[in-house]
C-alpha positions as CSV (number, residue, x, y, z in Angstrom):
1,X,-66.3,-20.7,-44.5
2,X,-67.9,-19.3,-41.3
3,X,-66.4,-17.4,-38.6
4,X,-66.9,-20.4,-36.1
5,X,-65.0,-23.1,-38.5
6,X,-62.4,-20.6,-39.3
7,X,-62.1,-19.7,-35.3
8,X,-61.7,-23.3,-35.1
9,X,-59.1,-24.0,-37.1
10,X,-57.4,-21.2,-35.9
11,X,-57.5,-22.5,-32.6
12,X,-56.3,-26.3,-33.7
13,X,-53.0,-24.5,-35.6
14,X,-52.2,-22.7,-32.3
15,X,-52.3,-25.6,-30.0
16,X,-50.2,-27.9,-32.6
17,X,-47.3,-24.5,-32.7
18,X,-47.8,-24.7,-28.9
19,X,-47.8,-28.6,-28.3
20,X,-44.6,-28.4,-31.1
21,X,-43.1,-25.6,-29.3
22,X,-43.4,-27.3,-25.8
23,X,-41.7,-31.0,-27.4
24,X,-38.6,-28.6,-28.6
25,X,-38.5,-27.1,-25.2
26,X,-38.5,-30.6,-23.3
27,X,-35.9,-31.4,-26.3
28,X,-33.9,-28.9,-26.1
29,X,-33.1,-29.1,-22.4
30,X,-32.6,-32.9,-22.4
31,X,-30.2,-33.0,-25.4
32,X,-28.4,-29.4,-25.0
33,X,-29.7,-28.3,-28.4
34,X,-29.2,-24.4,-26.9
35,X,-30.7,-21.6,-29.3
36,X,-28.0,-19.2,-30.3
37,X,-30.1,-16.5,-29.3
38,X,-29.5,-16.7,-25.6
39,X,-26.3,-15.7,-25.9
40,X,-27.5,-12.9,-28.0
41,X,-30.0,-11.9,-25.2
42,X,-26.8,-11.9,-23.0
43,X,-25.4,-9.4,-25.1
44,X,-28.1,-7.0,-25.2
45,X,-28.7,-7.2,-21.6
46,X,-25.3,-6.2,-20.9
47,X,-25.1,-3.3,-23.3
48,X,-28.6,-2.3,-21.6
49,X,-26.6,-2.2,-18.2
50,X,-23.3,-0.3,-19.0
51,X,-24.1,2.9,-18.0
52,X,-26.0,1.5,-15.0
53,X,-23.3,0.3,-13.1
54,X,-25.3,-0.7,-9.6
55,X,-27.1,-3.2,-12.6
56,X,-24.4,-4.2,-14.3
57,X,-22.4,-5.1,-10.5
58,X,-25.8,-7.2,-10.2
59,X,-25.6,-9.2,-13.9
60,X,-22.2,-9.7,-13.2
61,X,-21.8,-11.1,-10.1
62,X,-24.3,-14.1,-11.3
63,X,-22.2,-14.8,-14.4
64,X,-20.6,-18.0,-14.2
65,X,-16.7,-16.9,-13.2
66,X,-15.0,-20.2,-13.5
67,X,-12.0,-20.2,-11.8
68,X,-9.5,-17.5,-9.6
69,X,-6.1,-18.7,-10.6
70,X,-4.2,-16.4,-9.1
71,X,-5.5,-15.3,-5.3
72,X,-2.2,-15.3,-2.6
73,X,-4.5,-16.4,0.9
74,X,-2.9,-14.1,3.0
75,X,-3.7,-11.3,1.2
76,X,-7.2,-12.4,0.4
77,X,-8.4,-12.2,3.8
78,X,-10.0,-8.8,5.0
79,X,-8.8,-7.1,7.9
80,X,-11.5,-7.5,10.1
81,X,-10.8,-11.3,10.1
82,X,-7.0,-10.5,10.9
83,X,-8.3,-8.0,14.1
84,X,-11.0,-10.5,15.1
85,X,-8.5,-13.7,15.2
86,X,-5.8,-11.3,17.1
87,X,-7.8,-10.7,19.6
88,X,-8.5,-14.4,19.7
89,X,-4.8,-15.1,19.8
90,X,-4.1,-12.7,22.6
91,X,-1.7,-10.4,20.6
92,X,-1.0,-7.1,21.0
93,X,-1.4,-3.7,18.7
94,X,1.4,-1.2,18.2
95,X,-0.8,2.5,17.5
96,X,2.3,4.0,16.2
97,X,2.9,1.3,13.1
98,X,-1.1,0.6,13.3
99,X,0.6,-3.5,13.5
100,X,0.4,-6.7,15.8
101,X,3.0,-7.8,17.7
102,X,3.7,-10.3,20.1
103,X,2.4,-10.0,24.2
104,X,5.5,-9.1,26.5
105,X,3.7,-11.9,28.6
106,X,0.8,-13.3,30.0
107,X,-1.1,-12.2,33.4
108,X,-2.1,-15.2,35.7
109,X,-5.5,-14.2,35.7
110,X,-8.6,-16.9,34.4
111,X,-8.5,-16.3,31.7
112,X,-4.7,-14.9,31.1
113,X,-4.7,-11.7,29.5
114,X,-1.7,-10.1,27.0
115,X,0.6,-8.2,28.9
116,X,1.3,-5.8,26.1
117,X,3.9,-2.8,27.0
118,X,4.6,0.3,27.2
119,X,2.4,2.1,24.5
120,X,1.0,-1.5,22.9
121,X,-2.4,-2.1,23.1
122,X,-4.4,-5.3,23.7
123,X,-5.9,-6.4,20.3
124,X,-9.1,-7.7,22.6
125,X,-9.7,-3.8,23.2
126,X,-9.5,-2.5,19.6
127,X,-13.4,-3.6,19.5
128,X,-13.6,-0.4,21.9
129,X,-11.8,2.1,20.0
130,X,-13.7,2.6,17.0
131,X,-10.6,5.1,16.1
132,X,-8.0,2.6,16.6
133,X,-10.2,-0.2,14.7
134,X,-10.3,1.9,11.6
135,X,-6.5,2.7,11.4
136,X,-5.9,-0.8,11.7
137,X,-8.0,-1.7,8.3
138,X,-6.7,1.3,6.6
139,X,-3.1,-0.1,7.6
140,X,-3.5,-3.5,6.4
141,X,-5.4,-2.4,3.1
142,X,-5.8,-0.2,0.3
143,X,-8.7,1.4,1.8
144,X,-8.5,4.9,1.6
145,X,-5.1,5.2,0.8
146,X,-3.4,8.3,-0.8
147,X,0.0,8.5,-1.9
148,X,2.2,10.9,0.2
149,X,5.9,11.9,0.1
150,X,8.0,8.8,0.6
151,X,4.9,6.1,0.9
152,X,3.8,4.8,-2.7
153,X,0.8,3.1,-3.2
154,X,3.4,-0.2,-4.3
155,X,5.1,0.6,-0.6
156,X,1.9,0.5,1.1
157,X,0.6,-2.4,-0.7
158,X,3.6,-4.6,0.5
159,X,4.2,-3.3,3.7
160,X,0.4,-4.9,4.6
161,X,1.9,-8.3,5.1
162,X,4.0,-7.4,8.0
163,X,1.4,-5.4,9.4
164,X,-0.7,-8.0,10.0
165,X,1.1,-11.2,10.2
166,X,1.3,-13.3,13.2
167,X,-1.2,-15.1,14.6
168,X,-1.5,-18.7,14.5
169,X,-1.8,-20.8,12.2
170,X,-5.2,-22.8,13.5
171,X,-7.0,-20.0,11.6
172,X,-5.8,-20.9,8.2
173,X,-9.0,-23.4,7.7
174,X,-11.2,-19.8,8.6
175,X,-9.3,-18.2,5.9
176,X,-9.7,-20.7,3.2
177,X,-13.5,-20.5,4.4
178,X,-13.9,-17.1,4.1
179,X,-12.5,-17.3,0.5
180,X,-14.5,-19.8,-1.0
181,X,-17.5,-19.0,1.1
182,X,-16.9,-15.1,-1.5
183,X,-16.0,-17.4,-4.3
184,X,-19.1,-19.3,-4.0
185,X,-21.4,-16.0,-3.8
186,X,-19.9,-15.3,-7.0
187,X,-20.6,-18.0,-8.9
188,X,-17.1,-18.9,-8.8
189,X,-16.0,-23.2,-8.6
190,X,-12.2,-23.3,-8.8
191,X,-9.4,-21.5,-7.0
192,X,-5.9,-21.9,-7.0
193,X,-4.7,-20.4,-4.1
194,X,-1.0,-19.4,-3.3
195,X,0.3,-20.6,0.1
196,X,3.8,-21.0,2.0
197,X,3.3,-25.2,3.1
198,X,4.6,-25.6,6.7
199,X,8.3,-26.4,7.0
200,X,10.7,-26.6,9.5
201,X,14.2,-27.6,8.1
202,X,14.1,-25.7,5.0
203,X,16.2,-22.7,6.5
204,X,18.5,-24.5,8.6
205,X,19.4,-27.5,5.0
206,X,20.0,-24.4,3.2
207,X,22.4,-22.5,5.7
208,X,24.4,-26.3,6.1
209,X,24.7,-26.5,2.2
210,X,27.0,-23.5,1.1
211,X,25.7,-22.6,-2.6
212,X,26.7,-24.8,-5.7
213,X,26.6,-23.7,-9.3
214,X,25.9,-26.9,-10.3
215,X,22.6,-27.2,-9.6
216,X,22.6,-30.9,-10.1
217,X,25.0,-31.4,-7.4
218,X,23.2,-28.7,-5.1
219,X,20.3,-30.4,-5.6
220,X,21.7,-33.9,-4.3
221,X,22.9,-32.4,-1.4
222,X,20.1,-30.8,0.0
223,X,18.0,-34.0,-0.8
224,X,21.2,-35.9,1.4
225,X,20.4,-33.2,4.1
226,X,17.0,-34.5,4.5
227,X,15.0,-32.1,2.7
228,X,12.3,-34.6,2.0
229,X,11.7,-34.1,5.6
230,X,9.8,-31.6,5.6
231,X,6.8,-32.5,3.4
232,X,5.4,-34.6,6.2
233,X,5.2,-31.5,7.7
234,X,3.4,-29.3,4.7
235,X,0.7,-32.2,4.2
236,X,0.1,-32.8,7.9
237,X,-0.7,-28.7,8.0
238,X,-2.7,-28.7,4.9
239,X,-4.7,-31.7,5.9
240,X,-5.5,-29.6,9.5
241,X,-6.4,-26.6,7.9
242,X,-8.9,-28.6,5.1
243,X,-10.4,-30.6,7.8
244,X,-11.0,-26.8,9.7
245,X,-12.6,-25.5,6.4
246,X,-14.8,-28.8,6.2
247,X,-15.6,-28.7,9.9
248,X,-16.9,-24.6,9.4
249,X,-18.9,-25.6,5.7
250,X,-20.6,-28.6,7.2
251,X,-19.0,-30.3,3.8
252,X,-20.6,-34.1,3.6
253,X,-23.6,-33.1,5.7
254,X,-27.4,-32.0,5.3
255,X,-26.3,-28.3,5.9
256,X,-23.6,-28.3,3.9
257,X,-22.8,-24.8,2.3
258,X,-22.5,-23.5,-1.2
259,X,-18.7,-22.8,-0.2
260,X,-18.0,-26.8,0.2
261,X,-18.7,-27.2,-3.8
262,X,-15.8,-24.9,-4.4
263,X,-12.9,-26.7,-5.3
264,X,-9.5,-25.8,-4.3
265,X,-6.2,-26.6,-5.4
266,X,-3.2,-24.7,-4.1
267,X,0.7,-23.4,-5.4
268,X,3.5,-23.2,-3.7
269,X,5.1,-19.9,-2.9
270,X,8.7,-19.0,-2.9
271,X,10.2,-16.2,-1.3
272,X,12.5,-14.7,-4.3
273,X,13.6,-12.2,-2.2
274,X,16.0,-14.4,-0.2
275,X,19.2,-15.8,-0.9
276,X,20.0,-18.2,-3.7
277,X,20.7,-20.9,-1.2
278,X,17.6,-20.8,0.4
279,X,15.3,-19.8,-3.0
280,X,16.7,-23.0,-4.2
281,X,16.1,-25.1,-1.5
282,X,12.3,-23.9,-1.4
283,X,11.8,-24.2,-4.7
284,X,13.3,-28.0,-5.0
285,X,11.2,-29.0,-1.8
286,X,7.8,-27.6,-3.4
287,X,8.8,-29.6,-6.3
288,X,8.8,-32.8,-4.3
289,X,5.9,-31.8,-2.4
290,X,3.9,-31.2,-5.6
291,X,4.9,-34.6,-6.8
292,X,4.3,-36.1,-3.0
293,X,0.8,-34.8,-2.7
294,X,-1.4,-34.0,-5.8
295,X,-3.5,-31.2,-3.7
296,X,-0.4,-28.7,-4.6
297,X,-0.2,-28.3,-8.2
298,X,2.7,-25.9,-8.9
299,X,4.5,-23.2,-7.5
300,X,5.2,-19.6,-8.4
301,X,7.9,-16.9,-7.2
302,X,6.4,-14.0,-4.5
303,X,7.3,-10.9,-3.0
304,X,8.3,-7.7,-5.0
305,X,9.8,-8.3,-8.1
306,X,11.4,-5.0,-8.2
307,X,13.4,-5.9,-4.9
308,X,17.1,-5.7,-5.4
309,X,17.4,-9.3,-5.0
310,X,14.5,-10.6,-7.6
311,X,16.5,-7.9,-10.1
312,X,19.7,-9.4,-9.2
313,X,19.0,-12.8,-9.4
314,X,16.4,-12.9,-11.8
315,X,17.9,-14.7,-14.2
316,X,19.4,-17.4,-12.3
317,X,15.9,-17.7,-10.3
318,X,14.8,-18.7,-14.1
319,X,17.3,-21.2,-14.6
320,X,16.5,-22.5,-11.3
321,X,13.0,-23.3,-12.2
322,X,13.8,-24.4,-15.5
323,X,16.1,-26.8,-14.1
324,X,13.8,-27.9,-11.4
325,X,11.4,-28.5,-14.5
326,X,13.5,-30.6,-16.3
327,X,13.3,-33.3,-13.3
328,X,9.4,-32.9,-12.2
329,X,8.0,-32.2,-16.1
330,X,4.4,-33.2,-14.1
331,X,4.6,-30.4,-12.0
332,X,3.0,-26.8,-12.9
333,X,4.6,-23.7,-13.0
334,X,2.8,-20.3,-12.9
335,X,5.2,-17.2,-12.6
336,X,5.5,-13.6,-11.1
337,X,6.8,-11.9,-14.4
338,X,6.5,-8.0,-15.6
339,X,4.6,-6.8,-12.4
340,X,7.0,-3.7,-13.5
341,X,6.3,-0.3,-14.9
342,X,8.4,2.7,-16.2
343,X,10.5,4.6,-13.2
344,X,10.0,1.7,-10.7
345,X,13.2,0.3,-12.1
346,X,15.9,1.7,-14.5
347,X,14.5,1.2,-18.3
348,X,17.0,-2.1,-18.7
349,X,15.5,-3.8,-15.9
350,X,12.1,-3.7,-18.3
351,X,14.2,-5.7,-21.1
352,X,12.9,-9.7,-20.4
353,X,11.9,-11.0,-17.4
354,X,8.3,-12.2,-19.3
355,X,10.0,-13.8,-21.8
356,X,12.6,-15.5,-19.5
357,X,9.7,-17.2,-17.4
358,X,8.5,-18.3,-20.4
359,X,11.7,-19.4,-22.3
360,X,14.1,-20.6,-19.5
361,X,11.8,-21.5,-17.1
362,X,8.9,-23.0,-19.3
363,X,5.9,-21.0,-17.4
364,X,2.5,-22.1,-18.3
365,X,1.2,-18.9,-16.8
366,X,2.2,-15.4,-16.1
367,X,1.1,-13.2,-13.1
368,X,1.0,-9.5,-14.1
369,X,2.7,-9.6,-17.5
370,X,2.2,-5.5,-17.6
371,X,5.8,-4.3,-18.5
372,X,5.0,-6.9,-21.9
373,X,4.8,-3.8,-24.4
374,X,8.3,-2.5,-22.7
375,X,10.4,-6.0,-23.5
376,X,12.8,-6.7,-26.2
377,X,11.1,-7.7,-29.3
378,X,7.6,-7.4,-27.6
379,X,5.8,-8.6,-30.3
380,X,7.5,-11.6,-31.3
381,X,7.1,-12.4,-27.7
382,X,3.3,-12.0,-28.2
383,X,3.2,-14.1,-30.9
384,X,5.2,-16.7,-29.5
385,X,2.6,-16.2,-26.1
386,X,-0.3,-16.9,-28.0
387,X,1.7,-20.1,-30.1
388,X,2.9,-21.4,-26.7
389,X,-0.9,-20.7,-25.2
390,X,0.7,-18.9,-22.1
391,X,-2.2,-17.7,-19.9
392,X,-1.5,-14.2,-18.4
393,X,-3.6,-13.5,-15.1
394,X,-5.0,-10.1,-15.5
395,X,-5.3,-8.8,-12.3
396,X,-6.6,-4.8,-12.8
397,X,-7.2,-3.6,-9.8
398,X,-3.7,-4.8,-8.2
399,X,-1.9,-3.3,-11.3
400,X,-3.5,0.2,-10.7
401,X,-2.8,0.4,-6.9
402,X,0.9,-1.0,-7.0
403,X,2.0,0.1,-10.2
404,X,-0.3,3.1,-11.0
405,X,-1.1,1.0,-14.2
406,X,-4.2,1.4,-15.5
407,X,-7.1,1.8,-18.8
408,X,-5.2,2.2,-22.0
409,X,-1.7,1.6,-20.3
410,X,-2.8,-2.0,-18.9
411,X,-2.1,-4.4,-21.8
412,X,-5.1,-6.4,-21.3
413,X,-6.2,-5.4,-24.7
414,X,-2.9,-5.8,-26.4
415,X,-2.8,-9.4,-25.1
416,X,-6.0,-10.0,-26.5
417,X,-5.4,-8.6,-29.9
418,X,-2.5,-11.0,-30.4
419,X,-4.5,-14.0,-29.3
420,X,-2.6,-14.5,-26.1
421,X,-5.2,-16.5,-23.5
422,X,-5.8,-14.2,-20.3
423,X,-7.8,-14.6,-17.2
424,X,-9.2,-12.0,-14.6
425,X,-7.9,-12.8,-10.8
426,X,-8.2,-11.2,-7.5
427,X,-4.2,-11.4,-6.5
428,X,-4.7,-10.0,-3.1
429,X,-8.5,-9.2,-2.8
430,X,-8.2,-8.2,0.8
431,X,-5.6,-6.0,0.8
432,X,-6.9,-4.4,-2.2
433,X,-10.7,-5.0,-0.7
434,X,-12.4,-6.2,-4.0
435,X,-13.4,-9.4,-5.1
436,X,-13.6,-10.9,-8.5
437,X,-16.9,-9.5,-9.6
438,X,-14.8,-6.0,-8.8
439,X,-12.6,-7.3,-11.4
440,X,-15.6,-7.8,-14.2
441,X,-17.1,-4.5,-13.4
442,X,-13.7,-3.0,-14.1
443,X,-13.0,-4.8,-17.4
444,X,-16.6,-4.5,-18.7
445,X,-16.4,-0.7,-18.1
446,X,-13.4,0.0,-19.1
447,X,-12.3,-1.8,-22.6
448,X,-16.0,-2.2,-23.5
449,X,-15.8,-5.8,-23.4
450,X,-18.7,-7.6,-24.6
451,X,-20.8,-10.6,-22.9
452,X,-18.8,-13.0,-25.3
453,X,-15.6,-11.5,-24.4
454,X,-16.5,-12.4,-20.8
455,X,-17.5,-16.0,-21.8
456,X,-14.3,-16.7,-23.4
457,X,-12.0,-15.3,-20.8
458,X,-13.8,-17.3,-18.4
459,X,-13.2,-20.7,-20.2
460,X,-9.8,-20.1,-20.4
461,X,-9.4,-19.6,-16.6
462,X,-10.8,-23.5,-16.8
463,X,-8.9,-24.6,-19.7
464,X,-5.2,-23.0,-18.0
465,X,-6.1,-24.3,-14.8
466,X,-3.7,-27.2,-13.3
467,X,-6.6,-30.0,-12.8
468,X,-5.4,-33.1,-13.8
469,X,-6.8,-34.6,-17.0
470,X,-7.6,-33.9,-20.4
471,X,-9.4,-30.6,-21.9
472,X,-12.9,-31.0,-22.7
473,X,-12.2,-29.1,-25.8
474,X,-10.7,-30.9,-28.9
475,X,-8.8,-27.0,-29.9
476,X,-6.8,-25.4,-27.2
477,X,-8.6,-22.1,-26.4
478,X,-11.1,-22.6,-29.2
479,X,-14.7,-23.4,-27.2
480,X,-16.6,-24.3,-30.5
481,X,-16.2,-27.7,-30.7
482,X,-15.5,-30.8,-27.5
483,X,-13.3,-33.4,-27.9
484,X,-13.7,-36.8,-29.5
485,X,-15.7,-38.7,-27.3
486,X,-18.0,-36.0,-26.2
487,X,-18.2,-34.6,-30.0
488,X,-21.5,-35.7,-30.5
489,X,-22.9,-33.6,-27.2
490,X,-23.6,-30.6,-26.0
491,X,-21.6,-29.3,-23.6
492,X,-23.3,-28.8,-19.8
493,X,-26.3,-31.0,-20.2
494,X,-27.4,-32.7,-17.3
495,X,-27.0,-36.3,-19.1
496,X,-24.1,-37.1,-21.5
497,X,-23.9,-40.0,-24.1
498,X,-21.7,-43.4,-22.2
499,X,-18.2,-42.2,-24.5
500,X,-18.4,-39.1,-23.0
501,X,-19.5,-39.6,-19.9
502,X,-16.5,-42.6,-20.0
503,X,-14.1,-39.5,-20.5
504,X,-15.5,-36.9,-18.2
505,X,-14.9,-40.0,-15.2
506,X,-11.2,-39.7,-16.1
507,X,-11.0,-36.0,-16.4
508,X,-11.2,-34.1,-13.4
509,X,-10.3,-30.9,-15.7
510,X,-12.6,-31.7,-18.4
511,X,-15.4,-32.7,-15.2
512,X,-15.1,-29.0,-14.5
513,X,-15.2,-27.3,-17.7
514,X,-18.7,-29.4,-18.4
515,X,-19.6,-27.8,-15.2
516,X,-19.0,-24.3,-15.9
517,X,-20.7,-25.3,-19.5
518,X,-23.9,-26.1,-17.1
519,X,-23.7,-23.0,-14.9
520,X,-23.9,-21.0,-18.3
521,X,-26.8,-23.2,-20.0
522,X,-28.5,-22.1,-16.3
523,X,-27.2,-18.2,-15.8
524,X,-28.7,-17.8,-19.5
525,X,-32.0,-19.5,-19.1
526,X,-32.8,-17.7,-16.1
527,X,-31.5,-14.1,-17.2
């Protein structure tokens, strides 16, 4: 044969691998037959980039995050917003506490200015006083903190939220804005995001209604009082502060911002640090608000558990919930348990307050979870985490600043090893100023966690979220194989077969898990 023929032939064999190769492409990208070498690829590229952190921040802050399911609003925000909005308000700055507070009056000038006091400051003249400016950040942050005699890094943390409370509440749609308008960056879709709903009788029903052990009864009689009054209220405030966030996002129009394709769902926060009277009252009107209004999916317990009144009451703060439960079995509850360590409370106080959020008050999710390893019969409470699939939300950063709990003394790993689903979160991400990529940098650097690691803690943030509908996977926490009516497709393709497409319609969960399934196929094609 001559050199020519053979040439020839050569050629035809390479254009029919090429012509094959391109019909498997166009194939594989309208059926979803991915190659299980992309995740591979993944993997290597991220063992490449561990000891390159500035590269690794970059791979990880594309990665498809899922969802944040545990983020409280107020401390999301960053304390320039705060500053900026209290100028806007007309408030006031104390130097001394480095805090707002409230104008003695107003002048009659155009336009009024904040009478502020002896030794107060106008927060419209903190812009001047680049001094003054960074005190305030540092006060209602972790930024440059260092414990001192007498001021913890768990004091400081807390202390924050008086710091920088009080301006109005017309800036709540800017906050939820500046929240998504992060999560979007990040390749983030869902939040859940803890908020106190607007009330107004709450406090007053539960002073008129002296305390009841029966909670049955209790329960009546607050609901006689006219609790039910009050979630006009909470949906008349949540339905001004969406519209704001709409308004700022351009949602519905041509310049309509990544942020607007964030969904949002939010839980109910009650104060456990006040008296049982009123923590029950709270907790039964977020019940019937939750029921009342589908946008609020759950609620949870806030403020420090180590308080003297979360210790003390602890256990009838369970029962409570548990109760509650029993009467509203469609709403969601996500809990505030083990956000403890050794020495912040006397070694008894470690004994069970994980597995009484998950026994007596039927959590679906724990916050924190990090005194789990100091409970009674820890690992039979591990195993019965991982047979219940109770989702802890792992939140690092917050754990290490608050608790001084970090690397090989965080359970992260020990939740994992046991088959117990977890989740990464933010919990306060201003106050702490991180966001969530912070948190994958962190894990990724410190246990060594592998792409596939990632990828499954990330599914389970969709799986545990409270989106109404059925699971697009057939095997709670196992991603291998979709249910029924989707079985025969592959997850995250841009066109499904009519079954599934039938049941993704009347899933909004399982809508979003196909999602993040198509933000993968689309972070690993392009990576």
């Amino acid at each position: 044969m001559s050199c020519i023929e053979k040439s020839g032939r050569t050629g035809i064999i390479a254009l029919f691998l090429i012509s094959a190769l391109w019909g498997w492409a166009q194939t594989s990208s309208t059926t979803g037959a991915a190659p299980a070498y992309a995740e591979q690829r993944m993997e290597r590229k991220l063992e490449e980039m561990r000891n390159d952190p500035l590269a690794l921040h970059a791979f990880l802050l594309r990665i498809p995050k899922g969802a944040d399911l545990h983020m409280h609003l107020s401390g999301a925000v960053y304390a320039e917003s705060f500053i900026r909005a209290a100028a806007e308000d007309n408030l006031c700055v104390d130097p001394v506490s480095n805090s707002f507070v409230k104008p003695v009056s107003m002048s009659e000038g155009i336009p009024p200015q904040p009478v502020c006091g002896e030794g107060k400051v106008a927060a419209t003249l903190v812009f001047k006083n680049q001094h003054l400016y960074d005190a305030l950040v540092d006060s209602f942050s972790m930024r440059g903190f260092v414990p001192s005699t007498g001021i913890s890094g768990h004091n400081h943390f807390f202390d924050t939220f008086g710091k920088f409370s009080g301006t109005s509440p017309t800036h709540l749609g800017e906050w939820v804005d500046e929240v998504v308008t992060r999560a979007a960056a990040q390749n983030e879709q869902y939040l859940e995001i803890m908020i106190t709903p607007a009330s107004s009788r709450v406090w007053n029903i539960s002073k008129d209604v002296p305390w009841n052990d029966d909670l049955k009864q209790l329960r009546d009689e607050l609901l006689a009082h006219g609790l039910r009054d009050d979630i006009r209220m909470a949906r008349a405030s949540l339905d001004s502060m969406e519209t704001s966030r709409r308004q700022m996002e351009h949602c519905g129009e041509a310049g309509a911002t990544p942020a607007c394709k964030v969904q949002i769902r939010y839980i109910c926060q009650v104060s456990r640090g006040s008296a049982k009277e009123l923590v029950f009252a709270q907790a039964l009107l977020w019940f019937e608000l939750a029921s009342a209004d589908p946008r609020f999916v759950g609620l949870n317990f806030v403020q420090p558990e180590d308080g003297y009144t979360s210790m003390a009451d602890y256990e009838l703060h369970m029962r409570m919930v548990g109760f509650l439960h029993g009467l509203y079995p469609a709403v969601h509850i996500s809990l505030h348990a083990g956000e403890l360590a050794p020495g912040l409370v006397p070694p008894g106080g470690l004994c069970c307050h994980i597995r009484q959020a998950v026994e007596v008050a039927h959590a679906e999710r724990i916050g924190h979870g990090v005194d789990v390893m100091y409970e009674d019969r820890s690992y039979e409470l591990l195993k019965e985490m991982a047979k219940r699939h109770v989702l802890v939300e792992i939140n690092l950063t917050s754990n290490d600043v608050i608790l001084g709990i970090a690397g090989r003394e965080h359970p992260l790993q020990t939740y994992r090893r046991y088959g117990v689903p977890v989740a990464l979160s933010t919990d306060d991400e201003g106050v702490s100023r991180i966001d969530l990529t912070h948190e994958y940098l962190r894990a990724v650097q410190t246990y060594g966690l592998t792409y596939k690691d990632l990828k499954q803690m990330v599914r389970a943030s969709m799986e545990h979220s409270f989106l109404p509908g059925a699971s697009l996977w057939f095997e709670k926490d196992v991603f291998t194989k979709p249910a029924a009516p989707c079985a025969k497709d592959m997850p995250g393709v841009e066109r499904s077969s009519p079954a599934c497409e039938t049941f993704l319609q009347s899933s909004e969960k399982a809508r979003q898990e196909w999602e993040l399934e198509r933000r993968f196929r689309v972070f690993e094609a392009g990576n």
